[in-house]
C-alpha positions as CSV (number, residue, x, y, z in Angstrom):
1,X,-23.5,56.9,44.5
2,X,-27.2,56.8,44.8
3,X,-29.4,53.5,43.8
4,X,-30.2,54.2,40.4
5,X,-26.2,54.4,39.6
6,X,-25.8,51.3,41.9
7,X,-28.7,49.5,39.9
8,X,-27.4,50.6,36.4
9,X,-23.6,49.3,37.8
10,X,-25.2,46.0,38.7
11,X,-26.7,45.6,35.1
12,X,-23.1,46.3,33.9
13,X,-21.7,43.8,35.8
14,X,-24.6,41.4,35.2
15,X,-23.8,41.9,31.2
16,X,-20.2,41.6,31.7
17,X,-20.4,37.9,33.7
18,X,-23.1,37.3,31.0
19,X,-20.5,37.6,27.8
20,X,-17.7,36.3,29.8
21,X,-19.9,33.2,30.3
22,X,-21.2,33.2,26.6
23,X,-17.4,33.9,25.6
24,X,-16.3,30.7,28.2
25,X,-19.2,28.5,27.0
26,X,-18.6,28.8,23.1
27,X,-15.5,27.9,23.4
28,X,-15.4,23.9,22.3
29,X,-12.3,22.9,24.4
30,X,-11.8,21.9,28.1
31,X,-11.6,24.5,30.3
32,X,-11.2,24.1,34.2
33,X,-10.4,26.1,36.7
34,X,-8.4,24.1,39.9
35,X,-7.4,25.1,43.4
36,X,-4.0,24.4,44.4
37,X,-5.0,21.0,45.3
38,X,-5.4,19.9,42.4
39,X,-9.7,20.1,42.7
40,X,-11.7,21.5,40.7
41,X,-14.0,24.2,40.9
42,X,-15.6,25.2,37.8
43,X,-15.8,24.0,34.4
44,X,-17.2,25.8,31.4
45,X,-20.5,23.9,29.2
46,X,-18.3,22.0,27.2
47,X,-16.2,20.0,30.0
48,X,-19.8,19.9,31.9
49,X,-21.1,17.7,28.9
50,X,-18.4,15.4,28.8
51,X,-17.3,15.1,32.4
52,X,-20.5,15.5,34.1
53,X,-18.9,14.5,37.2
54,X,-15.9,16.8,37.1
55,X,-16.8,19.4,40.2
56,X,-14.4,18.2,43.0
57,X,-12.5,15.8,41.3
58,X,-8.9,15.8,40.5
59,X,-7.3,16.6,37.0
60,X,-5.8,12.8,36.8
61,X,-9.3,11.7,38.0
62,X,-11.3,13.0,35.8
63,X,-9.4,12.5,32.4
64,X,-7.2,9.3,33.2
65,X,-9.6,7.6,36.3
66,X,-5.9,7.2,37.8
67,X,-5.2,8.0,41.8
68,X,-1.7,9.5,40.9
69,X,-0.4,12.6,39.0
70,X,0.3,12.1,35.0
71,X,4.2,12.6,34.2
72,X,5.2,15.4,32.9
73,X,1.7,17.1,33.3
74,X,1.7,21.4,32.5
75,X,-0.7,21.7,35.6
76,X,2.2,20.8,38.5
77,X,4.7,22.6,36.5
78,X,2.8,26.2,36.3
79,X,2.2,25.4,40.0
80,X,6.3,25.0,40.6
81,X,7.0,28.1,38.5
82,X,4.0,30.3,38.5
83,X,4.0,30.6,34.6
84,X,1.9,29.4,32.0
85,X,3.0,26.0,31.0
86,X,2.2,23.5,28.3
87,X,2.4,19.6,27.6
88,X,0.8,17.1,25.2
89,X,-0.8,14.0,27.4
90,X,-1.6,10.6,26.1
91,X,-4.0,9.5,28.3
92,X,-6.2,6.0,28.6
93,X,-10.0,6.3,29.0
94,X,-11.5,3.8,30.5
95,X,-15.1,2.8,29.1
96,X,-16.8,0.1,26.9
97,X,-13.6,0.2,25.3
98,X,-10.0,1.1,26.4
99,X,-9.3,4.4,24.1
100,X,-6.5,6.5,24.0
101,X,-6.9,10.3,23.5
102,X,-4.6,13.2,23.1
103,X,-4.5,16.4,24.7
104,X,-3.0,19.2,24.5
105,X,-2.6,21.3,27.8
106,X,-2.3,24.6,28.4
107,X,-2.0,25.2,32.4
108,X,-2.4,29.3,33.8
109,X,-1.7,30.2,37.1
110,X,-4.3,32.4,39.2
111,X,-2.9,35.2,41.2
112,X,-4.1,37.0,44.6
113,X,-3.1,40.4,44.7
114,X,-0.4,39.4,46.7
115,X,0.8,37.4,43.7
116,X,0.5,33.9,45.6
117,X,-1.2,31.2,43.1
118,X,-4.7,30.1,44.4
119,X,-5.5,27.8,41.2
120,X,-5.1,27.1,38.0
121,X,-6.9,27.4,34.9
122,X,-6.6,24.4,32.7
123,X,-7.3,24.5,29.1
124,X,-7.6,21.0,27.1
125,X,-7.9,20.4,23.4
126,X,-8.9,17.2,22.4
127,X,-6.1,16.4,18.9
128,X,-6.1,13.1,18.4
129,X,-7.4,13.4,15.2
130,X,-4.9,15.8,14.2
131,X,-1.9,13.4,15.6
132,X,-3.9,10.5,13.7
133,X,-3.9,12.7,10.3
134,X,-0.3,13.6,11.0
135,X,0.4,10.0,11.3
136,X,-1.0,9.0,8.2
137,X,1.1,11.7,6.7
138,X,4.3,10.2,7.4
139,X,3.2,7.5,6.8
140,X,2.1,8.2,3.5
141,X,5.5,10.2,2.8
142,X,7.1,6.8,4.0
143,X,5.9,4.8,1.4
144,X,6.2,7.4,-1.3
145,X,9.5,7.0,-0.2
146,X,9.5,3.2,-0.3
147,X,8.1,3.9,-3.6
148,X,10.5,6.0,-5.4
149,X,13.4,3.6,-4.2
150,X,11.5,0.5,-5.3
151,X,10.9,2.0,-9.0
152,X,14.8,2.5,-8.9
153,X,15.2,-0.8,-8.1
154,X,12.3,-2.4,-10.0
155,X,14.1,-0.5,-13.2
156,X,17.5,-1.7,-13.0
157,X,16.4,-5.0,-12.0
158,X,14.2,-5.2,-14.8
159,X,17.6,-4.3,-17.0
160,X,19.2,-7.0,-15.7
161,X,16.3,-9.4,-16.5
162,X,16.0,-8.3,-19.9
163,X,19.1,-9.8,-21.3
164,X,19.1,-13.0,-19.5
165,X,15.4,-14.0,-20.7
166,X,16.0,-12.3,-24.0
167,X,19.5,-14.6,-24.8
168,X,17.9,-17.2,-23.2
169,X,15.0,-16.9,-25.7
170,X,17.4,-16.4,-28.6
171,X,19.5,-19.8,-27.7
172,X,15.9,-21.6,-27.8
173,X,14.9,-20.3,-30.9
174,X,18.6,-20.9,-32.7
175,X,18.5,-24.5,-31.1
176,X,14.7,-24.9,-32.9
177,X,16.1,-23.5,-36.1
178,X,19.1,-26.0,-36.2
179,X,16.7,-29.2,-35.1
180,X,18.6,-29.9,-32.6
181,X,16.6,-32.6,-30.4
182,X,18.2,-32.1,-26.9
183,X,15.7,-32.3,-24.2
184,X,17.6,-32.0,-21.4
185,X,19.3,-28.7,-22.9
186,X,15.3,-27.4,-23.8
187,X,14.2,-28.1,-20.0
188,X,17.6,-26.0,-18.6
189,X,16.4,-23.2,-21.2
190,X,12.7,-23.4,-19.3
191,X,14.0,-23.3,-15.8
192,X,16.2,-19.9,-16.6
193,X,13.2,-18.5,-18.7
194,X,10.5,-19.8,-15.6
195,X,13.2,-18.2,-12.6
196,X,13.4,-14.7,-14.5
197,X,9.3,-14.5,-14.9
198,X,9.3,-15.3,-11.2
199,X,12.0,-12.6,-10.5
200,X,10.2,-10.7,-12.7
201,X,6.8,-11.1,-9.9
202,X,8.6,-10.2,-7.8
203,X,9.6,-7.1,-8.2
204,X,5.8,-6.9,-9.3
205,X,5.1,-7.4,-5.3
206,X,7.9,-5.1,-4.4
207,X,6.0,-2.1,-6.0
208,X,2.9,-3.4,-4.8
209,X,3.5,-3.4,-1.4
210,X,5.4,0.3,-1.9
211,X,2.6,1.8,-3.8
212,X,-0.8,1.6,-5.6
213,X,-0.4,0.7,-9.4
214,X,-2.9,-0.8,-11.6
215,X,-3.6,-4.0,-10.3
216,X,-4.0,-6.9,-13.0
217,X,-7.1,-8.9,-12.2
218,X,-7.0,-12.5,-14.0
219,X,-9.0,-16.0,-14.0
220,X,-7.0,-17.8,-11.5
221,X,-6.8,-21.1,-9.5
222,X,-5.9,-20.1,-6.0
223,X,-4.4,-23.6,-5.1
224,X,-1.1,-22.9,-6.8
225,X,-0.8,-19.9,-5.3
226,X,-1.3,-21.5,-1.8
227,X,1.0,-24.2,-2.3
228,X,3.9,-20.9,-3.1
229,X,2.9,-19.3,-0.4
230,X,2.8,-21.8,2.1
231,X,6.1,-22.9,1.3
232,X,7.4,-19.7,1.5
233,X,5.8,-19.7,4.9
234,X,7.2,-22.9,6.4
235,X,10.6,-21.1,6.1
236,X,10.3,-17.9,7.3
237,X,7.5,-18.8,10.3
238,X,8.4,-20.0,13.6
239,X,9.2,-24.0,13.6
240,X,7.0,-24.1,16.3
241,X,4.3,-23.5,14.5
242,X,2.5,-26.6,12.9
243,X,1.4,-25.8,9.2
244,X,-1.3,-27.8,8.0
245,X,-2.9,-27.4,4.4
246,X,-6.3,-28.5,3.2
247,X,-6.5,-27.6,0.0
248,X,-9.0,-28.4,-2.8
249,X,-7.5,-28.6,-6.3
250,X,-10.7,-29.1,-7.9
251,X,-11.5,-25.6,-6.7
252,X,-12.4,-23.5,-9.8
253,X,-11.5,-19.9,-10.8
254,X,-11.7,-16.4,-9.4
255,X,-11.0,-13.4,-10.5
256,X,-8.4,-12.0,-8.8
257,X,-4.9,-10.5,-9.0
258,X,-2.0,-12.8,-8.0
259,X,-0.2,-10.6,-6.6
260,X,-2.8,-9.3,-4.0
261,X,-3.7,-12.8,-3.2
262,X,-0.1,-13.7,-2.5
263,X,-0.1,-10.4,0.1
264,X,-3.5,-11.1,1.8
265,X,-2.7,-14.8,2.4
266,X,1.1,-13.8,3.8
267,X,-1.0,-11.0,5.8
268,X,-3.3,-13.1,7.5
269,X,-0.3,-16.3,8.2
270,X,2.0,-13.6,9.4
271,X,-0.8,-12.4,11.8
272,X,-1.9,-16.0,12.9
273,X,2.1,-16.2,14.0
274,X,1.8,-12.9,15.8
275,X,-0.8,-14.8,17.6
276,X,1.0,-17.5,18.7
277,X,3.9,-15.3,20.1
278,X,6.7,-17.9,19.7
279,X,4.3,-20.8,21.2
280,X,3.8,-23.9,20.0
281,X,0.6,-24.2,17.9
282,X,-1.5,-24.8,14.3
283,X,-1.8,-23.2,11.5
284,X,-4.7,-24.6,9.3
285,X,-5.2,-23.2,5.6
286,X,-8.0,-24.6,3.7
287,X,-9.9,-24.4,0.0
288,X,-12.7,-25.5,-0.6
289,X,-15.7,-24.7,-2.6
290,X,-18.8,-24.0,-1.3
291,X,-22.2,-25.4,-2.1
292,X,-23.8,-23.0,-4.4
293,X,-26.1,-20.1,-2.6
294,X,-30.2,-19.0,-3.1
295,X,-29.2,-17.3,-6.0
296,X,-27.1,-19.7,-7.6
297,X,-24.1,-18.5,-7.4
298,X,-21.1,-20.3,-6.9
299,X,-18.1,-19.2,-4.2
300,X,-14.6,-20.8,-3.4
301,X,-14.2,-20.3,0.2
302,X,-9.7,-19.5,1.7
303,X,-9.8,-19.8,5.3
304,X,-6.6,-19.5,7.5
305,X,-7.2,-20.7,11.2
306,X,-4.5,-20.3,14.2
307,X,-4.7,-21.8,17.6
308,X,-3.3,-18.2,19.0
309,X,-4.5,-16.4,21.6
310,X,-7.7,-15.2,20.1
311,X,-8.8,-11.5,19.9
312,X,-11.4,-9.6,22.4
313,X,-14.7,-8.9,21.4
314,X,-14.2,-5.7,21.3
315,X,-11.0,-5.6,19.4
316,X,-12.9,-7.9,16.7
317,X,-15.8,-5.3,16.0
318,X,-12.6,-2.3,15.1
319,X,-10.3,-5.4,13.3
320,X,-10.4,-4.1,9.3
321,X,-9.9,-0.2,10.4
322,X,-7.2,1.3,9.3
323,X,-4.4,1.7,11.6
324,X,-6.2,-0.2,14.6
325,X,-4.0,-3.0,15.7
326,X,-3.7,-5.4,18.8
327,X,0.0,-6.3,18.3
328,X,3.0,-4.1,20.4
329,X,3.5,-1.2,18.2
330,X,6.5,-2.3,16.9
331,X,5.1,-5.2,15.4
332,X,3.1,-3.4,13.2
333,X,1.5,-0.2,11.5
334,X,-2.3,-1.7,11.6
335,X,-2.7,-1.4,7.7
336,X,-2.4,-5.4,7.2
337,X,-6.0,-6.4,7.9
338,X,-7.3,-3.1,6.2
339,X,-5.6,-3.7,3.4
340,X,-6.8,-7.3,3.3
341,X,-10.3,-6.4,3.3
342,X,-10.1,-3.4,0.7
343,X,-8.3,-6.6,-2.0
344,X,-11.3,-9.0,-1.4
345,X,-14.3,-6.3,-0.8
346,X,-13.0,-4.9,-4.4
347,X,-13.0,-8.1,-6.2
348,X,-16.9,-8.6,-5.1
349,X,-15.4,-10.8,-2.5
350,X,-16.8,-11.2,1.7
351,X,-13.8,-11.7,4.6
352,X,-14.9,-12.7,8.4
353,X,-13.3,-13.7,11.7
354,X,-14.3,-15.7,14.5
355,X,-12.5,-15.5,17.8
356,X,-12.5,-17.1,20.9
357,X,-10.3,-15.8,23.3
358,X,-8.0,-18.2,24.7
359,X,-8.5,-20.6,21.8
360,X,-8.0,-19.0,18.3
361,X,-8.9,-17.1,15.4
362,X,-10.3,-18.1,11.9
363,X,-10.8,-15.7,8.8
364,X,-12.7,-16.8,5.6
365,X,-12.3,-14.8,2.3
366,X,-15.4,-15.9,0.0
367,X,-14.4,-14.7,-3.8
368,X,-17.3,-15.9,-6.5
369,X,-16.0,-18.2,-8.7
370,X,-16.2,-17.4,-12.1
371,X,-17.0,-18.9,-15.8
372,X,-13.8,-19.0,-17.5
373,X,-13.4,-18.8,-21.2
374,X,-9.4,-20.6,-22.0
375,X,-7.2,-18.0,-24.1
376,X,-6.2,-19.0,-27.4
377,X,-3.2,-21.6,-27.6
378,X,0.0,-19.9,-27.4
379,X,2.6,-20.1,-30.8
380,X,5.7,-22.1,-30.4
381,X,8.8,-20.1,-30.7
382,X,9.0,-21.6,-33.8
383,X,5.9,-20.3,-35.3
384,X,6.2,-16.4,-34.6
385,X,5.2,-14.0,-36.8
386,X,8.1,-12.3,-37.9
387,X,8.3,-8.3,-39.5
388,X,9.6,-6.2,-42.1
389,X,10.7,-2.7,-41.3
390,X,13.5,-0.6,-39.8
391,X,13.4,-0.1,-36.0
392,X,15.6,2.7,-34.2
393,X,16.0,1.4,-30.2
394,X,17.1,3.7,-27.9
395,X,18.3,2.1,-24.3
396,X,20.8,3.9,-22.0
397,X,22.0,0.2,-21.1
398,X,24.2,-1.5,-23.6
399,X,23.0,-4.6,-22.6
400,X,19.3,-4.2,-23.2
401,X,20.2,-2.5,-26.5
402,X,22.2,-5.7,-27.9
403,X,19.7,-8.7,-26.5
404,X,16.9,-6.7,-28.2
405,X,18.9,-5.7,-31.1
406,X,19.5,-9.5,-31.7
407,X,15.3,-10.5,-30.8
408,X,14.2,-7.8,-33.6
409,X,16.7,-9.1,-36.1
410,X,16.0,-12.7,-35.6
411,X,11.9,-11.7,-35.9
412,X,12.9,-10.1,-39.6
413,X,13.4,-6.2,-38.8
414,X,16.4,-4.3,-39.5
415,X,17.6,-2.8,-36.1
416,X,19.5,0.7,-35.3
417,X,20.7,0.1,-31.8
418,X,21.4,3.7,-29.7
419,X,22.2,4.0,-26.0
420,X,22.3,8.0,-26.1
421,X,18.6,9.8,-27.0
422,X,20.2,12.5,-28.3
423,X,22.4,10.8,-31.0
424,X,18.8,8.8,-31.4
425,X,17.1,12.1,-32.3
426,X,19.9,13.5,-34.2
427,X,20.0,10.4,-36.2
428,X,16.2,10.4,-37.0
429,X,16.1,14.2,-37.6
430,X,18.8,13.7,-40.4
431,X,16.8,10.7,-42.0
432,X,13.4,10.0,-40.8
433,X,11.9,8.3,-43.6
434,X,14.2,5.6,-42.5
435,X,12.5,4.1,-39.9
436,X,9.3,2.5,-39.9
437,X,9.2,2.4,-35.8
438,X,11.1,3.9,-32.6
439,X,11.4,1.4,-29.5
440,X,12.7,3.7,-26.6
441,X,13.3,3.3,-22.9
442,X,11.8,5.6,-20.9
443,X,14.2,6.7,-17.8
444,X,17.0,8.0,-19.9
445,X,19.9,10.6,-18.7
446,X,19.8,13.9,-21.3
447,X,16.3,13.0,-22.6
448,X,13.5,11.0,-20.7
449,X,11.6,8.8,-23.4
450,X,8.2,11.0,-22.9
451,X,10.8,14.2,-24.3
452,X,12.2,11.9,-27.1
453,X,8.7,10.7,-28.8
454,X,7.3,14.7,-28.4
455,X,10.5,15.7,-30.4
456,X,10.0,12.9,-32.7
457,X,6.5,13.5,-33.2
458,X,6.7,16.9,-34.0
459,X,9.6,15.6,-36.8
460,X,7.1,12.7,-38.1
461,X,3.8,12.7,-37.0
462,X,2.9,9.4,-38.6
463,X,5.9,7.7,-37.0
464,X,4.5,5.1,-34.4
465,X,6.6,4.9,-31.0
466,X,6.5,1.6,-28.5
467,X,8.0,2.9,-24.9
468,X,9.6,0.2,-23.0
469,X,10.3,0.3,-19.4
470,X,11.2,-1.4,-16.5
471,X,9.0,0.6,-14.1
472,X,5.5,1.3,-16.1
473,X,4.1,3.0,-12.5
474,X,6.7,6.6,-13.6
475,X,4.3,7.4,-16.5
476,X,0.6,7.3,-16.7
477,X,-1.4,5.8,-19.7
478,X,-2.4,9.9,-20.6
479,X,0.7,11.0,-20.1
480,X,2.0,8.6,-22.6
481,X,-0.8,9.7,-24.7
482,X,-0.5,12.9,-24.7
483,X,3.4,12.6,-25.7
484,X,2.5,10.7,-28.8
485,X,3.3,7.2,-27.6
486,X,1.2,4.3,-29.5
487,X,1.7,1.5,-27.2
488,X,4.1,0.9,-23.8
489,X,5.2,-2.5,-22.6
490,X,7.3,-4.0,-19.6
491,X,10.7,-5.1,-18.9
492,X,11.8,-7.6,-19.5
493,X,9.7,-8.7,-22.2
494,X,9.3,-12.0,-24.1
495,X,10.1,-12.4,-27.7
496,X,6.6,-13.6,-28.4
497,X,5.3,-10.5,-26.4
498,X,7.4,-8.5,-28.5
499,X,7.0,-9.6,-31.6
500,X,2.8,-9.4,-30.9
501,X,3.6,-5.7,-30.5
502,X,5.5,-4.9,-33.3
503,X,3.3,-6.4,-35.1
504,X,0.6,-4.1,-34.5
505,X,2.5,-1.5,-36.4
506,X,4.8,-3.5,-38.9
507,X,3.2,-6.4,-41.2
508,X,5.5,-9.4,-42.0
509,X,5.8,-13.1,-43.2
510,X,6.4,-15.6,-40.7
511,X,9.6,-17.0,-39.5
């Protein structure tokens, strides 16, 4: 071989190490190539950026700063067996902040041409995002889940309320009708009535807490809702706990769902117990209103305050992320506080914390009071406006079908009870200028209420069609739309809120 082929081989060479190098370097992942001792000896441009100081270091020492092997680490094993091996590592860098990060680790062995192992090349992919997004997945799956079974239960529960406010209403009304003057009776008829609105709130949190539906944002005093809170709280938290509430009454309105305010201020008590860890400690709620800012505007100030263990500064800065948490990780999914914030941030509202480690925490939720405008005075039961017109109701349960049956004939209408769509749809096909007005339920076996107003529809088009459910999250408002459905209200329903309904459709005298 003379020079010239000699030079030309060493330019082949050169360009071969060269696209090997490009190839090694474009590639984004760690890639390190050890000696049996577990040192290594080169790294490619993407482990030299973020381990400057990885040349002659260990594998544990340069991702984990530890003096020991990881368990269960693919680099050992490939050295046992002499095959490639893999393993996922959670590991802990240490830093401004203790973070963990995922890796998954693919671990070659090197061969002489004896077939002895003189290193290993170690390949590193950095998916904590991915485990992070898979995470989210389940749980997002989880409380689709939680939702579906909480719609079934929200529905029948809803069934069940229906005939005990509806009766209830009905024994009022009959009572009012016949002067009778009992007020004893008359307060035992407002405690059922004021038990089944609170059961019916409650399965309004239940689906909250399973799943997003339309939130219903109203002028609201927050006291009450502290004082049913808190004393929902002084059962269920430790008794070693000291609750203390400072509460201003004089407080005026925000705007604000109920509901969400009932799970922020559970959130942040729940938390402030966390805190204490079974210790014995304060808890400190307070309202107040605060003195009105360079603009002018007014804001009612909720602050909860625990004598815990306080948080670390730099736990504080990462406190409203989602999924970032300081509890044990079975006390918690780190959505409360994130959640928290979204409620307030989307009702114009500010929340901060103040920690001292060793002493406690504070939060304060600011929400800007508002001007608020008093509803019209409510009718007496007395006083409804009663209808005239023919209603067909369709309800699978029996139940709801009577109790309503009885609320539309005591309000003036003329009432064709059906539990079965079908015999429903059969009955309106054979006479539909009969009706004046269809009332159907909306999970149905055979046909689903949606199914039922389409056929109707396309038998009377002028018809109009009221859907009533117990679980108004299964149907959207253009979904119910689109099926020819004029208005949709929820289980269980007063008579008033009925008959204001009906109304729309169906003009009457008074009762």
């Amino acid at each position: 071989m003379d020079l010239t082929d000699k030079l030309e081989l060493l330019a082949a060479l050169k360009d071969n190490e060269a696209q090997k190098k490009a190839i090694i370097d474009g590639f984004s992942g760690i890639l390190i190539l050890f000696d049996t001792n577990l040192v290594a000896q080169w790294v490619n441009e993407a482990t030299r950026i973020a381990f400057p100081d990885a040349i002659g270091r260990n594998c544990h020492e340069i991702f984990c700063a530890k003096n020991s092997q990881c368990q269960g680490c693919a680099f050992t094993r490939a050295l046992e067996t002499g095959l490639i091996e893999t393993s996922t590592q959670r590991v802990e860098v240490s830093g401004g902040q203790s973070e963990e990060i995922i890796f998954d680790i693919t671990a070659s062995p090197v061969n002489n041409e004896e077939g002895e192992t003189t290193g290993i090349i170690l390949i590193a992919q950095n998916v904590t995002e991915k485990y992070n997004l898979e995470k989210q997945l389940r749980h997002t799956q989880k409380m689709e889940a939680i939702g579906t079974l909480a719609g079934g239960v929200a529905h029948d529960f809803n069934n069940v309320l229906t005939p005990i406010m509806g009766y209830t209403e009905i024994i009022r009304l009959k009572l009012e009708q016949d002067g009778y003057e009992g007020e004893r009776v008359y307060s035992y008829l407002a405690e059922i009535l004021k038990a089944s609105k609170r059961a019916k709130s409650l399965v309004e949190q239940v689906l909250t807490f399973s799943r997003s539906i339309e939130k219903k944002a109203v002028h609201q005093f927050l006291h009450p809702i502290i004082k049913e809170v808190m004393k929902l709280m002084r059962m269920t938290l430790p008794s070693t706990l000291t609750i203390i509430e400072d509460v201003d009454e004089n407080c005026g309105r925000v705007l604000i769902d109920p509901v969400q305010i009932h799970q922020v201020l559970i959130n942040l008590c729940t938390n402030a117990s966390h805190a204490l860890n079974g210790k014995h400690g304060t808890l400190v709620v307070k309202l107040a209103a605060l003195p009105p800012s360079g603009d002018g505007k007014k804001w009612v100030e909720l602050s909860v305050a625990d004598s815990g263990s306080g948080i670390e500064p730099e736990d504080l800065e990462r406190i409203f992320e989602p999924y970032f948490s300081t509890k044990e990780k079975t006390r918690g999914t780190g959505m409360g506080l994130a959640m928290v914030h979204g409620i307030i941030n989307a009702q114009g509202g500010h929340i901060d914390v103040e920690s001292e480690v060793g002493k406690g925490t504070i939060f304060r939720i600011r929400l800007p009071m508002v001007t608020y405008e008093p509803s019209p005075v409510m009718a007496d039961l007395g006083q409804l406006k009663g209808g005239q017109g023919r209603v067909i109701l369709i309800d699978d349960e029996a139940q709801v079908v009577q109790v309503t049956g009885e609320i539309l004939k005591n309000l003036g209408y003329g009432v064709v009870g059906k539990t079965s769509p079908e015999e429903a749809l059969e009955l309106f096909s054979s006479s539909p200028d009969d009706f004046d007005l269809v009332l159907t339920d909306l999970t149905m076996p055979g046909l689903t209420g949606l199914e039922l107003s389409r056929r109707i529809k396309c038998i009377r088009t002028d018809i109009p069609i009221v859907l009533f459910t117990g679980y108004s999250d299964l149907v959207s408002k253009e979904e119910a739309k689109e099926a020819g459905i004029d208005e949709y209200c929820m289980k269980p329903i007063s008579m008033r809120d009925l008959s204001t309904v009906l109304a729309k459709f169906l003009a009457g005298g008074g009762l």
